[in-house]
C-alpha positions as CSV (number, residue, x, y, z in Angstrom):
1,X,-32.7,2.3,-4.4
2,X,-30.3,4.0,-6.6
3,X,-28.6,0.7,-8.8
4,X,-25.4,1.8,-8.6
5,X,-25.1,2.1,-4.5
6,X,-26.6,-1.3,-4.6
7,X,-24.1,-2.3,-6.6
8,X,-21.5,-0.9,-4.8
9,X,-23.1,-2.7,-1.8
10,X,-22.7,-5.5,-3.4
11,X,-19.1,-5.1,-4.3
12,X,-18.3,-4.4,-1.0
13,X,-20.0,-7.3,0.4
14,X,-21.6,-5.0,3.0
15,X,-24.6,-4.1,4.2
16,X,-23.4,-0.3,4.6
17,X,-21.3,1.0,1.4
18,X,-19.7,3.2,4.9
19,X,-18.3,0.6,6.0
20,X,-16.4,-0.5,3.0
21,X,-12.5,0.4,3.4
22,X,-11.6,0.3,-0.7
23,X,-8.0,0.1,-1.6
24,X,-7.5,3.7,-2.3
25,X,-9.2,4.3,1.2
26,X,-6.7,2.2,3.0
27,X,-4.2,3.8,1.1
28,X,-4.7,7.5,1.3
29,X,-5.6,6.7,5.8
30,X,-3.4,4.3,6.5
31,X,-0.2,2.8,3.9
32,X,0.1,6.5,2.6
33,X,1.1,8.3,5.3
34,X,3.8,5.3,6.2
35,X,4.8,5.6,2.7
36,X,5.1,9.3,2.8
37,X,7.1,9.2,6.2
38,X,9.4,6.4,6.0
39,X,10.4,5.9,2.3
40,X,9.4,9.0,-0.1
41,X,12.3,10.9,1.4
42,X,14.8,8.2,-0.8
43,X,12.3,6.6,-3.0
44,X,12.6,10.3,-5.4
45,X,14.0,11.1,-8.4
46,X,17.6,12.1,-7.6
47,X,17.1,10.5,-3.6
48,X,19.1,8.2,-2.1
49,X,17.0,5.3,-4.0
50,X,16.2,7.0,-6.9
51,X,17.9,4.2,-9.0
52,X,15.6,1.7,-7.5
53,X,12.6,0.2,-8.9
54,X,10.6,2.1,-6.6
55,X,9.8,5.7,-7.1
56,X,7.2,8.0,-5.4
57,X,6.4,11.1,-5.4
58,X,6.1,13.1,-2.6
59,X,1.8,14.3,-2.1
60,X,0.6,12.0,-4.8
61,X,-1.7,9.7,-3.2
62,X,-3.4,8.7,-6.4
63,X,-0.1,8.3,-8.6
64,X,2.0,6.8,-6.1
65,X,-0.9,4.1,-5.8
66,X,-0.5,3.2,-9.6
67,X,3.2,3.3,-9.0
68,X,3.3,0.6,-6.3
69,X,0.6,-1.2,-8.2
70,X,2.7,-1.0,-11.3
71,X,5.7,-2.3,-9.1
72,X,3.9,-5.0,-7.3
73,X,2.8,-6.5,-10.9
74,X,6.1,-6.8,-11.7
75,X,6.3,-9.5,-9.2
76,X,8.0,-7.3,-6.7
77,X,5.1,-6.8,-4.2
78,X,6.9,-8.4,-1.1
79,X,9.8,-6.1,-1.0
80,X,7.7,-3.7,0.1
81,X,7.7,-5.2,3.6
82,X,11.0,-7.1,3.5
83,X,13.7,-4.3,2.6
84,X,11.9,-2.0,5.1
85,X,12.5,-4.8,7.6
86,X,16.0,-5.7,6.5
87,X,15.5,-9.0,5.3
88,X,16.6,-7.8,2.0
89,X,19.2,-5.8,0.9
90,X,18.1,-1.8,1.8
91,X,20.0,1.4,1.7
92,X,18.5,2.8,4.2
93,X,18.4,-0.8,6.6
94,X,15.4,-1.7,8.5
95,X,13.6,1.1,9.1
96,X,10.2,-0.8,10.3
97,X,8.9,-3.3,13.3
98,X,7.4,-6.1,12.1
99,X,5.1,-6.1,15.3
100,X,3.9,-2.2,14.4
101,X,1.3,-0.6,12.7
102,X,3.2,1.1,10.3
103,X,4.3,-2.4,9.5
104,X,0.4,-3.8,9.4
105,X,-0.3,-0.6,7.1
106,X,1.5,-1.9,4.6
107,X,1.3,-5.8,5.0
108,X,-2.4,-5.1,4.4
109,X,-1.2,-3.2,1.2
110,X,0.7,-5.4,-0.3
111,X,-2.4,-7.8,0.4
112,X,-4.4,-5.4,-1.6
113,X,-1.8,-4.8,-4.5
114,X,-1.6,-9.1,-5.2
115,X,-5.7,-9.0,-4.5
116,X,-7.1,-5.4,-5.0
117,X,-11.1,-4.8,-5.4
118,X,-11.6,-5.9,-1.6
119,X,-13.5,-4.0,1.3
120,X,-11.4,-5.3,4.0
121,X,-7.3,-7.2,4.0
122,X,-7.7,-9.5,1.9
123,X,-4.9,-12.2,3.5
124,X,-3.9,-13.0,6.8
125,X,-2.7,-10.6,9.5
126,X,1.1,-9.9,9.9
């Protein structure tokens, strides 16, 4: 067996390396097309929130990862489901249901940001 697939198996804590969702997976299928339809339209340079601490950039899966990484170690991870919601101050109000998937998309991301390196959500469900 090639050493590095077992490894990855290994990582993954899977018996299948296919069935290991990584954090840029659930990104790019599930928190990145949230991200790109709710909050990259204000989240720009020049939007509605580009003074914020959170900036994106609108088709850049792999840079907009680092950039919400780079946010969430600045010990900022849980805005990223409260101001959506409207629990904390947000320009554009609460644009998310806490009982929806887009919601679960990125609770499961911010999981992943505090713990990344996981095959699967690494804290409770919403």
């Amino acid at each position: 067996m090639n050493s590095l697939l077992y490894t990855i198996w290994i990582a993954c804590g899977q018996e299948n390396p296919a069935e290991c969702m990584t954090d840029r997976m659930h990104y790019r299928l599930e928190a990145g097309p949230v991200m790109e339809n709710r909050c990259i339209s204000c989240h720009t340079e020049g939007g509605p929130a580009g003074q914020s601490g959170l900036l994106l950039q609108a088709g850049d899966t792999e840079g907009n990862l680092e950039r919400l990484q780079t946010y969430a170690d600045s010990g900022t991870a849980g805005h990223i489901l409260r101001k959506p919601l409207g629990e904390l101050p947000h320009g554009g109000g609460s644009v998310l249901d806490s009982f929806g998937p887009e919601y679960a998309a990125l609770h499961e991301l911010v999981a992943r940001l505090e713990e990344p390196g996981g095959c699967s959500h690494p804290g409770p469900p919403p």
